[in-house]
N, C-alpha and C positions, 0 to 999 in steps of 0.2 A: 423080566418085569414087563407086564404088559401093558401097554399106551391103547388107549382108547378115546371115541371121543361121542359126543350125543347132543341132544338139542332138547331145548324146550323154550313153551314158550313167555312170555310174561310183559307187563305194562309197555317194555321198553323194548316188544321186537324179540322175534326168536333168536337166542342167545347160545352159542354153541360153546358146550364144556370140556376138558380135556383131560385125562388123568393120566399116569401114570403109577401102576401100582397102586399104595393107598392112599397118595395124595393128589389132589388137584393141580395143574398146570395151567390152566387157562379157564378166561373166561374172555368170551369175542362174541361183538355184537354181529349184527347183519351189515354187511361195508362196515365193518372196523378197518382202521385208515391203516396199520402196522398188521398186516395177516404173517403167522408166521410158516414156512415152506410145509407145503402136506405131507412129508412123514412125518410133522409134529403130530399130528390128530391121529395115526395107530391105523388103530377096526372101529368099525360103528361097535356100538351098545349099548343095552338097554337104560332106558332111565332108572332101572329097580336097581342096577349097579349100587351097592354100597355107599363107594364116593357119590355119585351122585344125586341118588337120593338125599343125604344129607345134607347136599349143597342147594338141592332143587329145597328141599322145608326149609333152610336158614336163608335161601334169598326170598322166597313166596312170605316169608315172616316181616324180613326186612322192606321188602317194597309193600306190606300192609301197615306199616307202620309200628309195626312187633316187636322188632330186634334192632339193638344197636353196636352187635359187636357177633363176631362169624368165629364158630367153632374148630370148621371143617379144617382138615389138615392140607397144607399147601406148600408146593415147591414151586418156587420161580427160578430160573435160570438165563442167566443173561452175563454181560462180563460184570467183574468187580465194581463197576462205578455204578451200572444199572443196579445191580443188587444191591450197593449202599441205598442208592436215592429210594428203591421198592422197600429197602427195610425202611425207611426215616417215614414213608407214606405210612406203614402199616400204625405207626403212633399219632397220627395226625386227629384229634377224638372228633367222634361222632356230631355232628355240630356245627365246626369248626371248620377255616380254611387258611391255607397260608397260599403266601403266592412263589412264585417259581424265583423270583432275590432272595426272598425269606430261606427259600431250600436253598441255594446255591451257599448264602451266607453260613446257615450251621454247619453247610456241609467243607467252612474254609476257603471258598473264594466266591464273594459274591458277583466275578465277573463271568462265573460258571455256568448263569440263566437259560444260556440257550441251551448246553449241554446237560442240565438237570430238565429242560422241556423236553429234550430228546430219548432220556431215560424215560421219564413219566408216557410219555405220547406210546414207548414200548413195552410198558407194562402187560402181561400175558393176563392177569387174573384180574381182572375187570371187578368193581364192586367193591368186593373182600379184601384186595389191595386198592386202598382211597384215592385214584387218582382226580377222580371227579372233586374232591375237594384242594384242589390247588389249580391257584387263579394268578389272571396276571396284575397288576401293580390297580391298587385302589380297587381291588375286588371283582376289576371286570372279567367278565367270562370271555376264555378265550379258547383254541382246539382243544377236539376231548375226540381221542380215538372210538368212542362211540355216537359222535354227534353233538352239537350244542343242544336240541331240544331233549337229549336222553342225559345230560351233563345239569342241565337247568333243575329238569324232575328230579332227580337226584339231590341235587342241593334246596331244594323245597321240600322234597320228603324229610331230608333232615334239618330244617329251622327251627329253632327254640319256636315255643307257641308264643310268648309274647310277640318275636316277629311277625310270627303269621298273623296275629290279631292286629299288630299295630299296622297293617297293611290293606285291613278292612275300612279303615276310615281316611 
């Protein structure tokens, strides 16, 4: 199966992508805070690659304000807890944000907060898995392995418009 990895680049900073076979593994900003060891990222390849073409239209869609929900096919791997907390992100809707009690509590122990920040902060697929929408307690923004001002954008690209209007005056 072969691992590959590529770059391009967009609002938030050249973004480097990772596949494996037909699916996606990663998406990592520039200083992403969790890089994972480089035999994750294979061989270079081109952007026409398959996977990543579709990844490169579904996120150029998403940060135009296009799209609110990602086609491409994706594998995350991480251990058992990591992969619960990355599945529980992937339902988080478009819009929307919970904070890191909120995840520890559905996930059965709300004293679990730091250890569901530590899943999220390692999430490999940047975007496509919602980590940017989960915050800490009364909504404030806090680490985001790509950045607060690329965590900020992100959750302003996706505000209901009445937010964004009610924030004109």
């Amino acid at each position: 199966m072969s691992i590959r990895h590529t770059t391009m680049d967009s609002p938030l900073g050249q973004l480097t992508m990772t596949a494996r076979g037909e699916f996606l593994t990663g998406i990592f900003y520039e200083g992403h805070w969790h890089m994972p060891p480089p035999d994750y990222f294979g061989e270079p390849a081109e952007l026409e690659d398959p996977v990543f073409a579709l990844t490169r239209v579904e996120l150029d869609d998403y940060l135009a304000g296009q799209r609110t929900e990602f086609t491409v096919p994706c594998e995350a791997r991480g251990n058992p807890f990591q992969e619960k907390v990355w599945d529980r992100l992937r339902h988080i809707p478009f819009g929307e944000t919970v904070s890191y009690g909120e995840l520890a509590a559905e996930l059965g122990d709300p004293h679990l907060a730091q250890a569901v920040g530590s899943a999220v902060g390692r999430n490999p697929i940047s975007i496509i898995i919602p980590c940017h929408r989960v915050v800490g307690r009364k909504g404030h923004l806090t680490g985001y392995a790509g950045g607060l001002r690329n965590k900020r954008f992100l959750l302003e690209l996706e505000e209901p418009a009445a937010v964004r209007e009610g924030k004109l005056f």
